[in-house]
C-alpha positions as a printed NumPy array, in Angstrom:
array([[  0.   ,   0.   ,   0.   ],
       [  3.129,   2.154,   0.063],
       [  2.985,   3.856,   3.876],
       [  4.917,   2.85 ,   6.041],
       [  2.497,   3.15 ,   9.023],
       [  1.321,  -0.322,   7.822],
       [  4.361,  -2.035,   7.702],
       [  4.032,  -2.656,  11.298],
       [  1.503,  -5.399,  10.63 ],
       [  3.028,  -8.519,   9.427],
       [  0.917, -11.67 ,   8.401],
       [  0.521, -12.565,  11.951],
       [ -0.749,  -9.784,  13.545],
       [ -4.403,  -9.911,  12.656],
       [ -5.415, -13.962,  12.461],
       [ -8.532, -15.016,  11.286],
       [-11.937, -13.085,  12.41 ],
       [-13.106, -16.794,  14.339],
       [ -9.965, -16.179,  16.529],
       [-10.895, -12.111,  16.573],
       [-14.213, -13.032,  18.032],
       [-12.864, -14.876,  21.049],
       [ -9.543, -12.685,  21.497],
       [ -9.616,  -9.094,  22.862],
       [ -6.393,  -8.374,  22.201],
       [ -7.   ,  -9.076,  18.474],
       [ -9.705,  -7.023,  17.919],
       [ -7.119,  -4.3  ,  20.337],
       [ -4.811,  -4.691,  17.235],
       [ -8.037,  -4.762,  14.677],
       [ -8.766,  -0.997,  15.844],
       [ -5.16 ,  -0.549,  15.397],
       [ -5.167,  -1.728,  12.014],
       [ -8.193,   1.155,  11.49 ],
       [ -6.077,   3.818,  12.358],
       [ -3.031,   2.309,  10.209],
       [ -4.917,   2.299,   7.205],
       [ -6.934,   5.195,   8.025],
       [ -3.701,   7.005,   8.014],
       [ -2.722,   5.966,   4.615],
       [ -3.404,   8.403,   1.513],
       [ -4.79 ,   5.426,  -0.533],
       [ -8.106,   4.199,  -0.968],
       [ -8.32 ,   0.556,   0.158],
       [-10.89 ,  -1.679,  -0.601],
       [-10.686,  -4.912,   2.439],
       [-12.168,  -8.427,   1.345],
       [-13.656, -10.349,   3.803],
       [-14.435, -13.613,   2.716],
       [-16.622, -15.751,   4.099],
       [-18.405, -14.554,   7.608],
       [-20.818, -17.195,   7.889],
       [-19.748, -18.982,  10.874],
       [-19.662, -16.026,  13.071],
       [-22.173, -15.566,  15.3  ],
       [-24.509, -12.146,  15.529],
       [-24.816, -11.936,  19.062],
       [-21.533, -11.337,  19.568],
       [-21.631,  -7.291,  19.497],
       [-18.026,  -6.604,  20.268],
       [-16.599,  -8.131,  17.296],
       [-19.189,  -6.517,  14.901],
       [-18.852,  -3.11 ,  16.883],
       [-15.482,  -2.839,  15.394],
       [-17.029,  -1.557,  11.888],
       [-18.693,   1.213,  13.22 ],
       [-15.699,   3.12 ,  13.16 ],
       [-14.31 ,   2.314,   9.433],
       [-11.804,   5.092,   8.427],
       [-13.579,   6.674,   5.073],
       [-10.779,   6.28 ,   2.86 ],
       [-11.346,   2.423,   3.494],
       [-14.344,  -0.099,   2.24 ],
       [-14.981,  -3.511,   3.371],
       [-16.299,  -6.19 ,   1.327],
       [-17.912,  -9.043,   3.586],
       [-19.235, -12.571,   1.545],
       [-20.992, -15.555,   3.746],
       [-23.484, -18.289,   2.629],
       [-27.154, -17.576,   1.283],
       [-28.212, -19.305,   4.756],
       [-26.189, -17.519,   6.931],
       [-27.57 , -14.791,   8.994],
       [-24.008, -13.523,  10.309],
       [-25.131,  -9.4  ,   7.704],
       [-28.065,  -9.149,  10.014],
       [-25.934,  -6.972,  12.449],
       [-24.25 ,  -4.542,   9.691],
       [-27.379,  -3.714,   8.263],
       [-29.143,  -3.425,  11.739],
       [-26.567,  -1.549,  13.195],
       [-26.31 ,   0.638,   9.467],
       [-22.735,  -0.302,   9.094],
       [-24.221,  -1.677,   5.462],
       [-24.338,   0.666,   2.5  ],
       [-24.802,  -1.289,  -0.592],
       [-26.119,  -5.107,  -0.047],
       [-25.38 ,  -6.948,  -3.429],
       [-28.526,  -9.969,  -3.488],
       [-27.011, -12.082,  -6.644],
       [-27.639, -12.28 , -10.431],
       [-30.93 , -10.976, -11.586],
       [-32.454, -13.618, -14.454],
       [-30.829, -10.589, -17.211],
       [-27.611, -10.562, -15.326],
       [-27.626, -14.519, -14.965],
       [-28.392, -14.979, -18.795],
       [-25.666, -12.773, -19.112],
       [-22.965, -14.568, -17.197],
       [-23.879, -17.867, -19.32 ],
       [-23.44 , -16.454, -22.304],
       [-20.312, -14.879, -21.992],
       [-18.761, -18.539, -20.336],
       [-20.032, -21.091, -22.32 ],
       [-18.904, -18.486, -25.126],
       [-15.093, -19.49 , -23.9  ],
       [-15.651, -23.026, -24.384],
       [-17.708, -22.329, -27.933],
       [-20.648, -23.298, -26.739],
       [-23.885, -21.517, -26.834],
       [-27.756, -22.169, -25.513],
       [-31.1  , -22.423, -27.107],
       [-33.684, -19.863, -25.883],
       [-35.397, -22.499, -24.255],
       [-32.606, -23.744, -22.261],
       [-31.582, -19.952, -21.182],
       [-34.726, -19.651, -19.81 ],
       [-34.565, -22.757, -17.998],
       [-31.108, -21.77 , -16.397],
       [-32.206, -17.887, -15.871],
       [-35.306, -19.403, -13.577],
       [-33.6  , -21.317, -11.907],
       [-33.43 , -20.356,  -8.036],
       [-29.534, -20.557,  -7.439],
       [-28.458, -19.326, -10.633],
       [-28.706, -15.688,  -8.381],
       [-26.079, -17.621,  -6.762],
       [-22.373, -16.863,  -9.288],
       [-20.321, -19.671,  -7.316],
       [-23.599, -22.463,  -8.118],
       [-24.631, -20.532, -11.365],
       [-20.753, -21.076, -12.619],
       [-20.555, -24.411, -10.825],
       [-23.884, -25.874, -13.211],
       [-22.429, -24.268, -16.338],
       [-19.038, -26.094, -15.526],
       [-21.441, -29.343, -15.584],
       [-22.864, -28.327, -18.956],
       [-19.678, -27.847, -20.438],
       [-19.037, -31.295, -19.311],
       [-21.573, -33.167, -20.703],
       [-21.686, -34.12 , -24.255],
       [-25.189, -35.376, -25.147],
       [-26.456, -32.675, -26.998],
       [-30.482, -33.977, -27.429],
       [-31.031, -34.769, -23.669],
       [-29.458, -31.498, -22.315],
       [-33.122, -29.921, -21.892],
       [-33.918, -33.258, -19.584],
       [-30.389, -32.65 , -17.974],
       [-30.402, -29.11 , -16.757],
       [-33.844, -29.702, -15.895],
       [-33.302, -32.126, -13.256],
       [-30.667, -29.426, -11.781],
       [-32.835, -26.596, -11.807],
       [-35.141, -28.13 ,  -9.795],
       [-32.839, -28.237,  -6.929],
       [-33.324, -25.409,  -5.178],
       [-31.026, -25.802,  -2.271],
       [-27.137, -25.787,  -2.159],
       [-26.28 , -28.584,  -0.652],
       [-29.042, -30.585,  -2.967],
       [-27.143, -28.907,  -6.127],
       [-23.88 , -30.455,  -4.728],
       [-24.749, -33.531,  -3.224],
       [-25.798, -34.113,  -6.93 ],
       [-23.022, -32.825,  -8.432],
       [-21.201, -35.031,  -6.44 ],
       [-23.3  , -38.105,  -7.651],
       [-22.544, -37.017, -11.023],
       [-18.707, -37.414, -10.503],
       [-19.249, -40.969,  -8.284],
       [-21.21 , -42.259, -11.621],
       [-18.521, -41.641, -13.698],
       [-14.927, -42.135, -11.867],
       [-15.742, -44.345,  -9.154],
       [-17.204, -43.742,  -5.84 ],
       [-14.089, -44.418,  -3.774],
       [-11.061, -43.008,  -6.58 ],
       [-13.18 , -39.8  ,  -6.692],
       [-13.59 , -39.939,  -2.553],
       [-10.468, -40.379,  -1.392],
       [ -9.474, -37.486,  -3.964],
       [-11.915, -34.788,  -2.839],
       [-11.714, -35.686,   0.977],
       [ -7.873, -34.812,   1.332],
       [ -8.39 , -32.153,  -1.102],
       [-11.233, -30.63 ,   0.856],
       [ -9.097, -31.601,   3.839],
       [ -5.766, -29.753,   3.141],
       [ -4.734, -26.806,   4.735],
       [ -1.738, -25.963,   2.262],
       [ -2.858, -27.728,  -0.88 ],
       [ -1.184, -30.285,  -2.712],
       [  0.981, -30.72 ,  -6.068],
       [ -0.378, -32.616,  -9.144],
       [  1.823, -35.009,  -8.119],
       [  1.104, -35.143,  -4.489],
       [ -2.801, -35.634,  -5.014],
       [ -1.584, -38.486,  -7.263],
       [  0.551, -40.154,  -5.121],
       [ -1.798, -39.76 ,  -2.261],
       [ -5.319, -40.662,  -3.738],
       [ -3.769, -43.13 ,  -6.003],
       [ -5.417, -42.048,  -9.434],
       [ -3.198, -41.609, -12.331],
       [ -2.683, -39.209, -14.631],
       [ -5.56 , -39.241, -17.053],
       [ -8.267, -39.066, -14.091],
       [ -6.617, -36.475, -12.412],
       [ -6.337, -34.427, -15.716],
       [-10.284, -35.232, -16.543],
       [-11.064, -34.349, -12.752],
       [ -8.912, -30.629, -12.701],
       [-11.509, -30.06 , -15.757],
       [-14.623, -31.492, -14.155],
       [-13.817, -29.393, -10.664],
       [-12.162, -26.03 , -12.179],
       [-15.255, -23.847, -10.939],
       [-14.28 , -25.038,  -7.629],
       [-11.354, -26.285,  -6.786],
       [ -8.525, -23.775,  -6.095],
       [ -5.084, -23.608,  -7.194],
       [ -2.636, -21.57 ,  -4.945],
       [  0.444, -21.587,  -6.813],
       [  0.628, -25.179,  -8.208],
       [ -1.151, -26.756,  -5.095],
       [ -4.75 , -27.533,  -5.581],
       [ -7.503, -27.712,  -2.87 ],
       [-11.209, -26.89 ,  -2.542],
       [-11.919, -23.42 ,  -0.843],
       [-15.592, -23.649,  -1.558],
       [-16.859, -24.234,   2.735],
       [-20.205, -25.356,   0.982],
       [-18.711, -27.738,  -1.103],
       [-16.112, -28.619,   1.589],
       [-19.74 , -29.555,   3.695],
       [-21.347, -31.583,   1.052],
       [-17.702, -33.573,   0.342],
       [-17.58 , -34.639,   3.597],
       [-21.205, -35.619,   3.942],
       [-21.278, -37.22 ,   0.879],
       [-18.096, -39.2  ,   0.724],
       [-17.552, -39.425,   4.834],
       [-19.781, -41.825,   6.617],
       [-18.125, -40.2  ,  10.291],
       [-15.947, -38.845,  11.888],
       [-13.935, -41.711,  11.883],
       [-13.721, -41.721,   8.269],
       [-12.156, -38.155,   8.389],
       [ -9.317, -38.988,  10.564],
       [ -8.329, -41.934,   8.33 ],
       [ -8.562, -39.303,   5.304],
       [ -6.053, -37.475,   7.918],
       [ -4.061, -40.387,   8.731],
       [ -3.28 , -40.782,   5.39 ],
       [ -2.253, -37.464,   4.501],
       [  0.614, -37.618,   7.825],
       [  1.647, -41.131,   6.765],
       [  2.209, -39.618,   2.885],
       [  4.01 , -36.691,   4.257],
       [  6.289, -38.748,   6.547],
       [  7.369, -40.841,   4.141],
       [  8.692, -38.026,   2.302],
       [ 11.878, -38.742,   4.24 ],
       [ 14.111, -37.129,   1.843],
       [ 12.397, -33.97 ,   1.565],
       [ 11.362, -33.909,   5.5  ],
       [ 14.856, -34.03 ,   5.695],
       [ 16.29 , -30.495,   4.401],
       [ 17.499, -28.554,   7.563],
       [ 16.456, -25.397,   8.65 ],
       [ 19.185, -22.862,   7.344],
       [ 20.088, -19.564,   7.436],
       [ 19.625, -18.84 ,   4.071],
       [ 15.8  , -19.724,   4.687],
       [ 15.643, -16.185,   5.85 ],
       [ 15.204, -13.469,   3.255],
       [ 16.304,  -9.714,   3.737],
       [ 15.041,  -8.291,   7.122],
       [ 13.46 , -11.512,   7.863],
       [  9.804, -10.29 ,   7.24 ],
       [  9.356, -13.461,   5.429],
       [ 10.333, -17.08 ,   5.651],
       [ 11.397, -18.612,   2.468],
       [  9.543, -21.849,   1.836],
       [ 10.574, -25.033,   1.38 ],
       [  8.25 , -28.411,   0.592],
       [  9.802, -29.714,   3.829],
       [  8.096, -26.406,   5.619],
       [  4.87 , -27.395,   3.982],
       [  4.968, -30.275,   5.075],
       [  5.468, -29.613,   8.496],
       [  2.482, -27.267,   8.886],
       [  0.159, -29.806,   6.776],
       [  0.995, -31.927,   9.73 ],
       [  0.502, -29.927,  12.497],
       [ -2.681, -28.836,  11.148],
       [ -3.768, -32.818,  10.398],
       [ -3.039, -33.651,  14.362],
       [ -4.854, -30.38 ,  15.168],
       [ -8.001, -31.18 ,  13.61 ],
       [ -7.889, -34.661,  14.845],
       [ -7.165, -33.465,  18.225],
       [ -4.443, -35.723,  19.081],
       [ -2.916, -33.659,  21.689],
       [ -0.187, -35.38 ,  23.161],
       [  1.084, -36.473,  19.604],
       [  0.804, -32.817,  18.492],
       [  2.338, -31.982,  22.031],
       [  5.388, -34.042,  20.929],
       [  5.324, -32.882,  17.502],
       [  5.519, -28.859,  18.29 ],
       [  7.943, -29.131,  21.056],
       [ 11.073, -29.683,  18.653],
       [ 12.871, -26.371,  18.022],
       [ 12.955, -26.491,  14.387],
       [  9.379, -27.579,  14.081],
       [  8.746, -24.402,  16.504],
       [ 10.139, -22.025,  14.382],
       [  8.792, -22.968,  11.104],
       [  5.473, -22.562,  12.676],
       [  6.292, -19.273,  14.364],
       [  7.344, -17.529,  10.672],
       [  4.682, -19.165,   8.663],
       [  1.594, -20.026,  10.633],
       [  1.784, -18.99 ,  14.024],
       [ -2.359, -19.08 ,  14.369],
       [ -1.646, -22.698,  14.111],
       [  1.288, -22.765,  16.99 ],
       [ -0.923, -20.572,  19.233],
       [ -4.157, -22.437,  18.668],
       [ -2.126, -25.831,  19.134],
       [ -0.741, -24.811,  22.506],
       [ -4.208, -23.521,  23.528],
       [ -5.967, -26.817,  22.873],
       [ -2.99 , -28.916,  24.493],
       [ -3.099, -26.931,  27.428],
       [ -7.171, -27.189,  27.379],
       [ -6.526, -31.077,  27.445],
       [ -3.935, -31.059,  30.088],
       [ -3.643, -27.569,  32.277],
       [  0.039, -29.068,  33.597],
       [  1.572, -29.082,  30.167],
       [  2.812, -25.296,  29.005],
       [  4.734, -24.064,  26.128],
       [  7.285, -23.312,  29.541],
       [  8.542, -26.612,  28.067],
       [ 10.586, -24.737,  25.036],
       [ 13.114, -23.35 ,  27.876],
       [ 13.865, -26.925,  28.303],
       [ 14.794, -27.557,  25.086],
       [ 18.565, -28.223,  23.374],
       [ 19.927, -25.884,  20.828],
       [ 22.826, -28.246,  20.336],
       [ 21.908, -29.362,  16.879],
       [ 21.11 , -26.055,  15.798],
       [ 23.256, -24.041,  13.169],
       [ 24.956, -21.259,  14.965],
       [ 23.664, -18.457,  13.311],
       [ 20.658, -19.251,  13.807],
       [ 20.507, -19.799,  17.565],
       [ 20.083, -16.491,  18.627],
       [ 17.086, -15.814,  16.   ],
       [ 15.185, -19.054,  16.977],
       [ 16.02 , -17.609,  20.808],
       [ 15.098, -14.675,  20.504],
       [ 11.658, -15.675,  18.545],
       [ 10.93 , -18.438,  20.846],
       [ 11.342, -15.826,  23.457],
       [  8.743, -13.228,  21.88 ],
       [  6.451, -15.892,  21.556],
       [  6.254, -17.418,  25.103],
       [  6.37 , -13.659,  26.608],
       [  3.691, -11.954,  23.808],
       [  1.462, -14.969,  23.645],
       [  1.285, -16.576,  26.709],
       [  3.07 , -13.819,  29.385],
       [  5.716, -16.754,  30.149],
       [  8.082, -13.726,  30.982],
       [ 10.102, -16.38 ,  33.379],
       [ 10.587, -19.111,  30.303],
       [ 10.823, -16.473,  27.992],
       [ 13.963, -15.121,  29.538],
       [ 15.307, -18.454,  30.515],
       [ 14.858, -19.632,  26.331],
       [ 16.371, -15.993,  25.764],
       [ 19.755, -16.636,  27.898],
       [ 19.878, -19.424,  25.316],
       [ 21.039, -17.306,  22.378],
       [ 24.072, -16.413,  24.029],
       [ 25.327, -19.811,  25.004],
       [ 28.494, -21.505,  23.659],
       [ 29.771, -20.133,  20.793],
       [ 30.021, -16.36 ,  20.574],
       [ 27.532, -14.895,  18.311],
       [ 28.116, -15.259,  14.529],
       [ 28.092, -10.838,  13.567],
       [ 25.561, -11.158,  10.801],
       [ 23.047, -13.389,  12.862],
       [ 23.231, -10.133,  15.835],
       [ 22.955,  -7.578,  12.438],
       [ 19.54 ,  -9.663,  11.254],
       [ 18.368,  -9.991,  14.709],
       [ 18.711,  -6.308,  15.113],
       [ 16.9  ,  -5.691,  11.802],
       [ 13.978,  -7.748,  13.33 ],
       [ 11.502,  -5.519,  14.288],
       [  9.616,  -5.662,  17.477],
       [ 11.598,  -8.111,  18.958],
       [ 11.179,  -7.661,  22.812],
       [ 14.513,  -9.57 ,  23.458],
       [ 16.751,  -7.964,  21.045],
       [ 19.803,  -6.624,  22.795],
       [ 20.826,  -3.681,  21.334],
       [ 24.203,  -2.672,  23.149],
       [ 25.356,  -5.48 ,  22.012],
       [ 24.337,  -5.422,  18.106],
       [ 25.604,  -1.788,  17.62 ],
       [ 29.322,  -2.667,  16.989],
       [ 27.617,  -5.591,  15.1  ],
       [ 25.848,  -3.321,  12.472],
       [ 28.088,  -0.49 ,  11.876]])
């Protein structure tokens, strides 16, 4: 956005709004991030995405739009179902409220997509689509057209669409949908496929999804086609983003809960076995210039898929085990550190006696050198910020000057660190000049 007064916020400072909800020092920071971009010269435009799940009772989360800076619009989605708008247009916070495709702007939308794949519509069947209750619904309007494009008997596509339009319910629509794709691949290839990708927290590779749902290449090419209107690609790793879809997957294709947590068994067994690539050590070169970012690695992927797979399943002392490793830590702590907070949170919710106090017992012995004092010194921020461990936190601190004396350039990036409550800075001045 090009003002500095926003650089303060980095990708962990405001989580996600279920955790804002619950957390009054996240919405503390989410007025904070008002008055950041309120201060900026730029109109911004903030998307939202999906508010369905919170609940509209809870007034001091929604509160926090009443004081919008002008220069700044918000742009909330959630389901057709979903009552979570109620309080922004009770409480006036709503200015425009966007109800779908009208029948013109749904006959529209199918022209113009099927025109991409040269295909085109009768009058007859226009109307049939334009009636239809979802089609004010672009994600099920494009989802249906993506089924027309599919199917390749011309004479009975009246009878086809037909038999979708009369669905007037989501999660009818993609139960169906669904049953389409079971017809035609194979109840348990197409399964196994959609559960781990509806299941992923990271995506996976062409190669992965292969590997792991044990399809081969020609079904996995026909299925990218079948699912493009909803499945998402996030740089070369596909998953499915769509929570309705996501819903009907799981109901479809998952008898219970049980059946999940094999679909997430299988994903941590996969990734294990990766023993080559689990295997890459954390570096210093991992850390880019000013270490705002962390550079990624398929090993670091890997690691958070994991964490988040023994998260949902709730296997706390596995994931208790798992997090208390210092690399593992800090991988978390520069890429997902919602997850490491939420994980600790749960595990200490299971068992009040275990504490992330445990990370000032760990060893740094196997650690490279120049990256002791970073890891420290995060580890540090972390206990103190997150959990007011002050005591561990200083104890885990003392750590990063143990042994060896401190490589210059690891003091100079630590330095360069902002925020960093443990940063020494008599000692890093010699270090930088």
């Amino acid at each position: 956005m090009g003002d500095a007064g926003l650089n303060t916020f980095s990708g962990n400072t405001l989580r996600n709004l279920k955790e804002i909800e619950e957390d009054l020092n996240s919405i503390q920071k989410f007025s904070q991030l008002w008055s950041a971009l309120g201060a900026s010269r730029y109109p911004i435009i903030l998307l939202i995405d999906d508010i369905s799940y919170l609940n509209p009772t809870e007034a001091s989360l929604f509160s926090l739009f009443a004081s919008i800076p002008p220069n700044v619009k918000v742009v909330l989605s959630f389901s057709a179902s979903s009552t979570a708008y109620l309080p922004f247009v009770q409480n006036d916070y709503a200015h425009f409220q966007l109800n779908g495709f009208s029948q013109a702007d749904a006959k529209s939308f199918s022209k113009q997509y099927l025109s991409t794949y040269s295909k085109a519509l009768s009058v007859q069947q226009e109307d049939i689509l334009a009636s239809w209750v979802l089609a004010k619904q672009p994600r099920c309007l494009s989802v249906l057209l993506n089924e027309l494009v599919s199917f390749g008997q011309y004479d009975a596509l009246n009878e086809y669409m037909s038999g979708y339009c009369r669905l007037n319910e989501v999660g009818q629509f993609y139960d169906s949908v669904l049953r389409r794709l079971s017809a035609d691949y194979g109840f348990e290839e197409i399964g196994r496929t959609l559960l781990m990708l509806s299941l992923t927290l990271e995506g996976f590779t062409e190669d992965e999804v292969k590997s792991m749902a044990d399809i081969n290449q020609i079904l996995w090419s026909q299925l990218r086609v079948e699912m493009s209107s909803w499945l998402t690609n996030k740089g070369g790793r596909y998953c499915i983003g769509d929570t309705q879809m996501v819903e009907a997957i799981e109901r479809y294709f998952a008898q219970d809960d049980e059946c999940i947590d094999d679909s997430r068994h299988e994903i941590i067994s996969a990734l294990l076995d990766e023993e080559e690539i689990l295997s890459h050590p954390l570096t210093f070169a991992d850390y880019n210039y000013r270490m705002k970012q962390f550079c990624y690695h398929d090993s670091y992927r890997y690691k958070v898929e994991i964490t988040y797979q023994c998260y949902k399943m709730q296997e706390w002392d596995i994931l208790k085990d798992w997090i208390c490793d210092v690399e593992i830590f800090e991988i978390l702590y520069r890429t997902n550190r919602s997850l490491l907070e939420d994980s600790w949170k749960a595990i200490m919710n299971d068992n009040p006696e275990v504490t992330p106090e445990v990370y000032a017992e760990l060893d740094f012995d196997e650690i490279d050198s120049f990256l002791i004092p970073v890891i420290a010194n995060d580890m540090a921020t972390f206990l103190s910020s997150s959990f007011h461990l002050t005591k561990a936190a200083a104890a885990v601190s003392e750590k990063s000057m143990e042994g060896a004396a401190m490589p210059l350039i690891a003091k100079s990036v630590l330095k360069m660190n902002e925020g960093c409550r443990y940063a020494r800075n008599e000692e890093y001045e010699t270090a930088c000049d």
